[in-house]
BARO-464834 format. One record per residue (C-alpha): residue number from 1; residue in three letters; x, y, z. Coordinates in steps of 0.05 Angstrom, whole numbers, plus 5000, padded with zeros to 4 digits. Layout:
<sekes>
<seke><i>NUM</i><aa>ALA</aa><x>X</x><y>Y</y><z>Z</z></seke>
...
</sekes>
This chain:
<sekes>
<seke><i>1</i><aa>UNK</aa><x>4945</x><y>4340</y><z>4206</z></seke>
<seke><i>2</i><aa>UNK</aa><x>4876</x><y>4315</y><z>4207</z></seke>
<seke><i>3</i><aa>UNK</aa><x>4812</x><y>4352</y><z>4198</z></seke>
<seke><i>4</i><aa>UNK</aa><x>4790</x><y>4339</y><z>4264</z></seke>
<seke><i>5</i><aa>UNK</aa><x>4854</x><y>4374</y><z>4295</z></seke>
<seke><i>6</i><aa>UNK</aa><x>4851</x><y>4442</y><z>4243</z></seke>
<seke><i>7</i><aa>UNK</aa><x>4778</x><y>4443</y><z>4256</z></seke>
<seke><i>8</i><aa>UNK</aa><x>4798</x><y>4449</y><z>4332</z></seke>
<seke><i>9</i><aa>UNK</aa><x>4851</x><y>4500</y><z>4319</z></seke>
<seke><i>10</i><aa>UNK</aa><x>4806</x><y>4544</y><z>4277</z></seke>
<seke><i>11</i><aa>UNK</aa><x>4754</x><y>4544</y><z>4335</z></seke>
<seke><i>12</i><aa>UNK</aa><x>4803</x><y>4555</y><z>4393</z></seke>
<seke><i>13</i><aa>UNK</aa><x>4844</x><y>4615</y><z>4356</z></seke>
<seke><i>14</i><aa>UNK</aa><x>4778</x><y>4636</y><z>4330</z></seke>
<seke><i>15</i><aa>UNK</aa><x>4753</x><y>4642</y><z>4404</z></seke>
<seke><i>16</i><aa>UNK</aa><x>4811</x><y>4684</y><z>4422</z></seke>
<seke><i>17</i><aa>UNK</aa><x>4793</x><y>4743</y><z>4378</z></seke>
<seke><i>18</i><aa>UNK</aa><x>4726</x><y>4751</y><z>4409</z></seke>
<seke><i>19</i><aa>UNK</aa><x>4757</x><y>4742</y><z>4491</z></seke>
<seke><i>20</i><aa>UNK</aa><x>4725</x><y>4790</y><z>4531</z></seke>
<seke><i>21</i><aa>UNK</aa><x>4770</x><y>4843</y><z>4545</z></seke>
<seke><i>22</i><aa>UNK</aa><x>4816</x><y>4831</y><z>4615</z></seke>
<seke><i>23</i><aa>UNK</aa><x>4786</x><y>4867</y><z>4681</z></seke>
<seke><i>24</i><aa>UNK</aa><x>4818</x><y>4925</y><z>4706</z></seke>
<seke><i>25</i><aa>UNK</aa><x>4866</x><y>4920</y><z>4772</z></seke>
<seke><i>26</i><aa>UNK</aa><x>4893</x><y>4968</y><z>4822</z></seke>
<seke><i>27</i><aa>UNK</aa><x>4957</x><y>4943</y><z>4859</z></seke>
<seke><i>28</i><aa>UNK</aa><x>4958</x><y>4985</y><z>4931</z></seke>
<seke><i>29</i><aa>UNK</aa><x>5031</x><y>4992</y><z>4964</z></seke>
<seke><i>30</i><aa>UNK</aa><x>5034</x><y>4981</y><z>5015</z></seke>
<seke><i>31</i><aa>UNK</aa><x>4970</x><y>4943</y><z>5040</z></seke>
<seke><i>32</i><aa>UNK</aa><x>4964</x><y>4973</y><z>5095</z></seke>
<seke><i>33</i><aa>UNK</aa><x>4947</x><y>5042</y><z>5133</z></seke>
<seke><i>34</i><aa>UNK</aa><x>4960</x><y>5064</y><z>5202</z></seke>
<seke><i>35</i><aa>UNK</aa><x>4896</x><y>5094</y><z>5245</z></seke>
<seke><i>36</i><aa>UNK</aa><x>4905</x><y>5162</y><z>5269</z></seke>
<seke><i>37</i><aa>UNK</aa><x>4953</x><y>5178</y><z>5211</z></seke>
<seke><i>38</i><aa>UNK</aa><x>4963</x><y>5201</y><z>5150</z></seke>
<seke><i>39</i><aa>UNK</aa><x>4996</x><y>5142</y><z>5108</z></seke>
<seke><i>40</i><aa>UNK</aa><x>5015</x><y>5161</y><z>5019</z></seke>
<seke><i>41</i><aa>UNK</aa><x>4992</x><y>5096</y><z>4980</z></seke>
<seke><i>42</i><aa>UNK</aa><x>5013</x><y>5088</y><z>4916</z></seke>
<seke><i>43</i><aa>UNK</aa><x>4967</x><y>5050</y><z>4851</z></seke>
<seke><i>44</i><aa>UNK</aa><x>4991</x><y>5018</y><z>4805</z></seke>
<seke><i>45</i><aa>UNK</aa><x>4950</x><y>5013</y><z>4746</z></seke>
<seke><i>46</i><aa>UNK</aa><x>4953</x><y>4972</y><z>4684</z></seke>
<seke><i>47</i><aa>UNK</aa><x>4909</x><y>4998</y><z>4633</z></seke>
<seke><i>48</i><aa>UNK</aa><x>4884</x><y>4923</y><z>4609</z></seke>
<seke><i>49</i><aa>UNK</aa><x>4833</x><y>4949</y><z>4558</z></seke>
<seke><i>50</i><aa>UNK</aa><x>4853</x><y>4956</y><z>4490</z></seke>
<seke><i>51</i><aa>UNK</aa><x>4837</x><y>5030</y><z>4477</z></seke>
<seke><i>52</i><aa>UNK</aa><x>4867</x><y>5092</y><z>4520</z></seke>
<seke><i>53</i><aa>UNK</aa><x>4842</x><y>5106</y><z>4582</z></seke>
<seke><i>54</i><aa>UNK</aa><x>4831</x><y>5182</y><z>4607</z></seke>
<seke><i>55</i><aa>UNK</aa><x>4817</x><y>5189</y><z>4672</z></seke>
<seke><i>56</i><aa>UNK</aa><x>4823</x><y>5150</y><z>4741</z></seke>
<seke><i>57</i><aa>UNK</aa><x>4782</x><y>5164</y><z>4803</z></seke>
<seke><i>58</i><aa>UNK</aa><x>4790</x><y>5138</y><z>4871</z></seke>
<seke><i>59</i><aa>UNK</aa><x>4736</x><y>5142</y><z>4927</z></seke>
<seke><i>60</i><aa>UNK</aa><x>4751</x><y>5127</y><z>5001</z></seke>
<seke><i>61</i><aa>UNK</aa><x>4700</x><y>5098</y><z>5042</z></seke>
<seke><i>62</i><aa>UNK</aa><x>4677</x><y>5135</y><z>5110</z></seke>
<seke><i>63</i><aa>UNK</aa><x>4732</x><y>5131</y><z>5159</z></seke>
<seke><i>64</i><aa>UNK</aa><x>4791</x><y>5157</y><z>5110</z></seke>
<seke><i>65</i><aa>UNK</aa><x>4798</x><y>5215</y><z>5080</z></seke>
<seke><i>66</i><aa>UNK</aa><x>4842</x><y>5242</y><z>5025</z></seke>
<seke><i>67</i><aa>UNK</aa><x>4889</x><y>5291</y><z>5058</z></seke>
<seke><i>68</i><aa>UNK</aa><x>4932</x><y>5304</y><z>4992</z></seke>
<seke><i>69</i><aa>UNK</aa><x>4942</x><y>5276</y><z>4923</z></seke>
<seke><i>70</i><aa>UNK</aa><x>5009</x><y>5264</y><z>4886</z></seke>
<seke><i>71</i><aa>UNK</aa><x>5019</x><y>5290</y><z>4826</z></seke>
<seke><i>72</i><aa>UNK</aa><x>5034</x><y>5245</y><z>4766</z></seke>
<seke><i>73</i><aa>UNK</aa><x>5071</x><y>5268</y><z>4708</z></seke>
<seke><i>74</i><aa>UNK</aa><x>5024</x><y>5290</y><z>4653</z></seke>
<seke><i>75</i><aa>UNK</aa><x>4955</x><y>5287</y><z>4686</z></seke>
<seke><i>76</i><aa>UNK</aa><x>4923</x><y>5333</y><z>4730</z></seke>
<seke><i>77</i><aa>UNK</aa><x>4897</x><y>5315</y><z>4801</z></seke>
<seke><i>78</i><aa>UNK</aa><x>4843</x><y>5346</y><z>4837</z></seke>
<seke><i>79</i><aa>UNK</aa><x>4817</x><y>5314</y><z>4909</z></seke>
<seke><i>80</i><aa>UNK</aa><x>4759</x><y>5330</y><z>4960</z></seke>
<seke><i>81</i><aa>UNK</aa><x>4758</x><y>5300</y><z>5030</z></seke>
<seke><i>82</i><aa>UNK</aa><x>4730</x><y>5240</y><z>4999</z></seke>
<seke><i>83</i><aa>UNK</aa><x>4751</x><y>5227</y><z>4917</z></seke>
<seke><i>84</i><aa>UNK</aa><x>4810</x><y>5239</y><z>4883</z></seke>
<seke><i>85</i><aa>UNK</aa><x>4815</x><y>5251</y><z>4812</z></seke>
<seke><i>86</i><aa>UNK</aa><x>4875</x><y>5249</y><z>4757</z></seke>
<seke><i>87</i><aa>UNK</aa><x>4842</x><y>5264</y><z>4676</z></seke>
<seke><i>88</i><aa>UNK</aa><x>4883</x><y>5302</y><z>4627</z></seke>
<seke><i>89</i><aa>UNK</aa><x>4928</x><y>5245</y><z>4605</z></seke>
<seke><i>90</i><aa>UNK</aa><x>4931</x><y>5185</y><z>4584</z></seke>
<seke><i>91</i><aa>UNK</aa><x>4946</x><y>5111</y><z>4586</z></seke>
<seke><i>92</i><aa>UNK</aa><x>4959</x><y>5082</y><z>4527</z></seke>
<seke><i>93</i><aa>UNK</aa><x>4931</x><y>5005</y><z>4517</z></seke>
<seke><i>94</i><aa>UNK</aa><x>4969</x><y>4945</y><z>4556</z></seke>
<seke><i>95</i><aa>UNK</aa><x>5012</x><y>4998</y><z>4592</z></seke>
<seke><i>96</i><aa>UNK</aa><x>5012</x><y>5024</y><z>4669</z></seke>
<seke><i>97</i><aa>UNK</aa><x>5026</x><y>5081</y><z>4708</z></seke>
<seke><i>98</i><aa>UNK</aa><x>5030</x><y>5099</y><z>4788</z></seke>
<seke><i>99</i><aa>UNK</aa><x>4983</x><y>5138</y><z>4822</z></seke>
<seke><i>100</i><aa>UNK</aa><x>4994</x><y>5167</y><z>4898</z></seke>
<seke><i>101</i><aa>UNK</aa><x>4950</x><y>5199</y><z>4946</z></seke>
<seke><i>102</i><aa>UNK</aa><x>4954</x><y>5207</y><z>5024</z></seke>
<seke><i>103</i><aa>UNK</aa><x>4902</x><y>5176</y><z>5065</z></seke>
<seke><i>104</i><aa>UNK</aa><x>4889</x><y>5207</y><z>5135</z></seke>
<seke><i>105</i><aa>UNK</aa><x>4854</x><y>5148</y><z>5168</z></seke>
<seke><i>106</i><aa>UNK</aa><x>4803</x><y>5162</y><z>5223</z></seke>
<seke><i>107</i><aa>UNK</aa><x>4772</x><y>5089</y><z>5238</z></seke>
<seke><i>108</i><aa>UNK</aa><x>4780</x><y>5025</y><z>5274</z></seke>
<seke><i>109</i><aa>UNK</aa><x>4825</x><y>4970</y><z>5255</z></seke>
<seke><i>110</i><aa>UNK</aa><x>4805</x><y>4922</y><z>5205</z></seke>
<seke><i>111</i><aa>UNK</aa><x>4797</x><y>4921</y><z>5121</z></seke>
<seke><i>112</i><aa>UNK</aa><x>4767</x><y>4979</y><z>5084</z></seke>
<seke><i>113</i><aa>UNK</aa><x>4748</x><y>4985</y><z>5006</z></seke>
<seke><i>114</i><aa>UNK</aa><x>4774</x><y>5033</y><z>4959</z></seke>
<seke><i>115</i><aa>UNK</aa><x>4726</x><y>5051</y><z>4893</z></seke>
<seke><i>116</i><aa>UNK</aa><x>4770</x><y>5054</y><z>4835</z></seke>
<seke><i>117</i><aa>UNK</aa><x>4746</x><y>5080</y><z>4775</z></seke>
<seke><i>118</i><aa>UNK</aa><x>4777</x><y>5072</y><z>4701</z></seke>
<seke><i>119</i><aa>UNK</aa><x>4749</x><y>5116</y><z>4650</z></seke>
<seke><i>120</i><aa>UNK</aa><x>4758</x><y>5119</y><z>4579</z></seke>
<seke><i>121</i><aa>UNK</aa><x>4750</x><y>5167</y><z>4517</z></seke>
<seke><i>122</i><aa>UNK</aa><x>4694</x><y>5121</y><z>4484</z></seke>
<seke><i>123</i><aa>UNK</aa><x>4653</x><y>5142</y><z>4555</z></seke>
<seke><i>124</i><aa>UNK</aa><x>4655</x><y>5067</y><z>4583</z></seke>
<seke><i>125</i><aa>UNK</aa><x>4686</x><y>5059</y><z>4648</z></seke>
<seke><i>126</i><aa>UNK</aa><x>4703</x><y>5004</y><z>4692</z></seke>
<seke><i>127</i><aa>UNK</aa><x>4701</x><y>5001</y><z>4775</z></seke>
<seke><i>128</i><aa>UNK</aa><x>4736</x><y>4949</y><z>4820</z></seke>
<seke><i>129</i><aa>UNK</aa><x>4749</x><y>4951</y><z>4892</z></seke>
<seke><i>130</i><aa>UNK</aa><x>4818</x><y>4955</y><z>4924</z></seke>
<seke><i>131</i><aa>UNK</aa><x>4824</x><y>4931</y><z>4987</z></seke>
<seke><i>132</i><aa>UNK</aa><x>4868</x><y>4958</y><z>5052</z></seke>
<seke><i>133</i><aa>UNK</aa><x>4881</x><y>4936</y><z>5119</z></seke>
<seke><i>134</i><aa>UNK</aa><x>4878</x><y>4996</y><z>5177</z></seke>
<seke><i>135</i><aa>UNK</aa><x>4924</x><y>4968</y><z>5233</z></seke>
<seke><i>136</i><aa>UNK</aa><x>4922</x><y>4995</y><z>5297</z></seke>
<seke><i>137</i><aa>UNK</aa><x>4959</x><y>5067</y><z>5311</z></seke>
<seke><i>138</i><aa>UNK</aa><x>5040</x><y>5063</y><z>5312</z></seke>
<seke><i>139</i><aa>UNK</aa><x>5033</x><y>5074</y><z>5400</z></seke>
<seke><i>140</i><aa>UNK</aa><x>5091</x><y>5067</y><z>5441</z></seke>
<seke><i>141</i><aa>UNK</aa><x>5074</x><y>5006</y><z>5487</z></seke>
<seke><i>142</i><aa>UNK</aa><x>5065</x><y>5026</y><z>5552</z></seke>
<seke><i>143</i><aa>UNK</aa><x>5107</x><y>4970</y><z>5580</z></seke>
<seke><i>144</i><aa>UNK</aa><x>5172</x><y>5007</y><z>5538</z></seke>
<seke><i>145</i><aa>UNK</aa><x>5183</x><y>5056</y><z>5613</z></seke>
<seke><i>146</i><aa>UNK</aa><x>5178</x><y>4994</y><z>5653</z></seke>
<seke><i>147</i><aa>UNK</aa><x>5224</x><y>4962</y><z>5607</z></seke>
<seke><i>148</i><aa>UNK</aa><x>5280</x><y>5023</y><z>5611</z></seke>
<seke><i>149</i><aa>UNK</aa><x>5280</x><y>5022</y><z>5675</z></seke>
<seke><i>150</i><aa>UNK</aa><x>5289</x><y>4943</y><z>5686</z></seke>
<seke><i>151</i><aa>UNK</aa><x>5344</x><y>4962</y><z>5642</z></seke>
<seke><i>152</i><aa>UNK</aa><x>5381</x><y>5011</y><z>5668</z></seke>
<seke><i>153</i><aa>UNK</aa><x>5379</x><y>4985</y><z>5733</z></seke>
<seke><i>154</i><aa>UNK</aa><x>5411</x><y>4923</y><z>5706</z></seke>
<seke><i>155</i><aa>UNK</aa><x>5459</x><y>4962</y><z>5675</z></seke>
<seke><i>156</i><aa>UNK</aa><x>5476</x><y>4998</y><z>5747</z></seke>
<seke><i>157</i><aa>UNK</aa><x>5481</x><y>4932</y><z>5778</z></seke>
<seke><i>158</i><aa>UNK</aa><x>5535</x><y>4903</y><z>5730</z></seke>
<seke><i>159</i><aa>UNK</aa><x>5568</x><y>4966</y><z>5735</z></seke>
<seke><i>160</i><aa>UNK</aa><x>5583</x><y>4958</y><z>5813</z></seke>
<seke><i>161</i><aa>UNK</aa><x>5585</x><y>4882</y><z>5813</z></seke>
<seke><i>162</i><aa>UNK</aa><x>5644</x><y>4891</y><z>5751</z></seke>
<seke><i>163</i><aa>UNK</aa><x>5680</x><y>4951</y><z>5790</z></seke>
<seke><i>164</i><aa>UNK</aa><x>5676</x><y>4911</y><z>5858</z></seke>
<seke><i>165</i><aa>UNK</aa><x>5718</x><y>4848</y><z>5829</z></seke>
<seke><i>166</i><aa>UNK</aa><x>5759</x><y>4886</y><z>5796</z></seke>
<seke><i>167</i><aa>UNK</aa><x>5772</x><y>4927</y><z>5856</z></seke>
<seke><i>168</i><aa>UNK</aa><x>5782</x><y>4852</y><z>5887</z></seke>
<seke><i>169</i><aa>UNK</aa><x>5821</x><y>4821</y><z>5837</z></seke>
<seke><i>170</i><aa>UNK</aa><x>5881</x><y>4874</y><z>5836</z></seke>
<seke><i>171</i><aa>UNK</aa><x>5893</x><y>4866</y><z>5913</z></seke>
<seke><i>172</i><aa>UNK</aa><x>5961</x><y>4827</y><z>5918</z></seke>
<seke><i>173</i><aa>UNK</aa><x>5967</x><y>4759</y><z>5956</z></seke>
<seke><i>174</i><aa>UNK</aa><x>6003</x><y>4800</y><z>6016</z></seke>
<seke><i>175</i><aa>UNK</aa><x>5931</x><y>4847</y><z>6029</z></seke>
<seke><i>176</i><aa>UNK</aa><x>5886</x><y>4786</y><z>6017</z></seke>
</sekes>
């Protein structure tokens, strides 16, 4: 190998060991919440940092509030109307863990922001926003009556028009 090439490799794998340290992510399931309900969304959370983290914290925006939180094996949850809060544990470094809470949505359609917050024993901590859609409320449409009825009365109809041929077709030739 040349000089030129090990030069580049020593640069390049030197670069790696001072990478900043990946961001922090919050995958929601599902993406979604239904207004006028309460809807349980579930985090999942990859502690990317390379030391423990100690404590997560979620904030809902105005418009949803936290109606419950789940509890997740070996931390311990606390929640207002508006944050919810799991400390007492931890994640070690490069693994992940699922977080729940139930969201009672009070707001028009379109995307809110969730404020996550990661928090670690050194004290730094790191925020990122997660992002839900509020669809509109799970409403019966008002054309469903219209459409039963249509329906049934189709059903009546096919009823007699099937019982009058048959009635027809088992005359015999002689009372036709």
């Amino acid at each position: 190998m040349s000089t030129r090439v090990l030069a580049f490799l020593a640069v390049a794998l030197g670069g790696l060991g001072f990478a900043p340290e990946a961001g922090a992510h919050a995958f929601p399931t599902p993406t979604y919440v239904a207004t006028d309900a309460i809807s349980t969304v579930e985090l999942s959370v990859p502690n990317e940092r390379r030391r423990t983290m100690t404590s997560f914290e979620l904030v809902a925006p105005a418009g949803l509030n936290i109606a419950d939180v789940v509890a997740t094996e070996g931390w311990t949850s606390a929640a207002t109307p508006r944050r919810a809060t799991w400390s007492g544990g931890g994640l070690p470094a490069f693994a992940s863990t699922t977080f729940a809470v139930k969201l009672a949505v009070d707001r028009e359609p379109g995307t809110v922001v969730l404020e996550i917050v990661e928090r670690y024993a050194d004290g730094a901590s790191v925020r990122w926003p997660v992002t839900l859609v509020v669809t509109p409320a799970d409403e019966p449409s008002p054309q469903l009556g219209i459409a039963l009825v249509v329906g049934l009365a189709g059903l009546l109809a096919l009823t007699i028009g099937g019982a009058l041929l048959w009635r027809r077709a088992g005359r015999s030739l002689q009372e036709r």
